[in-house]
N, C-alpha and C positions, 0 to 999 in steps of 0.2 A: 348363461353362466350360473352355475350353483352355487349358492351360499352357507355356508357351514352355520350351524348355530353355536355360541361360547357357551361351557358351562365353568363358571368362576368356583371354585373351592375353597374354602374360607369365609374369611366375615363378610365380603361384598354380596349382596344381592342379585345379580342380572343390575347394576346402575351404573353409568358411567363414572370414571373414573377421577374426568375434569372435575372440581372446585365448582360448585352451583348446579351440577346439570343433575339432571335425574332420567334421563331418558337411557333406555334400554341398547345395551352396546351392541352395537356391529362389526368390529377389528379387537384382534388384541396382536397388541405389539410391543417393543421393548421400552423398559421405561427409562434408559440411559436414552436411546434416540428421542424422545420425545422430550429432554429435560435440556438438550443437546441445543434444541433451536430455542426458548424459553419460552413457546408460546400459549403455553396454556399451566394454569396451575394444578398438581396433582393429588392427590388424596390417598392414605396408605403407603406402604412400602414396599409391598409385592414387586418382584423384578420384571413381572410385564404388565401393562395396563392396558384397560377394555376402556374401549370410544364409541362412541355413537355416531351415526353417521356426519352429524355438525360437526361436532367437536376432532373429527379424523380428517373432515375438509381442509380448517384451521391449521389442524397439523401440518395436512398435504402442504398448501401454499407458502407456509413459515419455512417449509424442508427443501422446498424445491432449488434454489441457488448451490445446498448443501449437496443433491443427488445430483445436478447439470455436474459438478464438479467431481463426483467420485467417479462419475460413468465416464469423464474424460480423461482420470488420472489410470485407466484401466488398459 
């Protein structure tokens, strides 16, 4: 499986996006869904935010009750 590299635009650096992390992001994704389950705190205002691979894990397991539930209202 190939992996895309992010280049962020703006004032971010390549840093994730969570509150304390510093580690170099692997996802970006919206930041309404991720504000949506409350699990992590986020940093900026940009409408999508970059995660690292911990920090998108976090995400995953906080979301998952959320996505059993759309995938079954479909």
């Amino acid at each position: 499986m190939k992996h895309r590299n992010i280049s962020l635009s703006g004032d971010e650096q390549d840093v994730c996006s969570a509150s304390g992390c510093g580690n170099n992001p692997k996802r970006s994704i919206p930041r309404k869904r991720v504000e949506k389950t409350g699990s992590l705190n986020l940093q900026g205002s940009s409408r999508k935010v970059a995660l690292c691979s911990d920090c998108y894990r976090i995400f995953k397991k906080s979301s998952k009750k959320d996505r059993t539930m759309e995938s079954l209202g479909r």
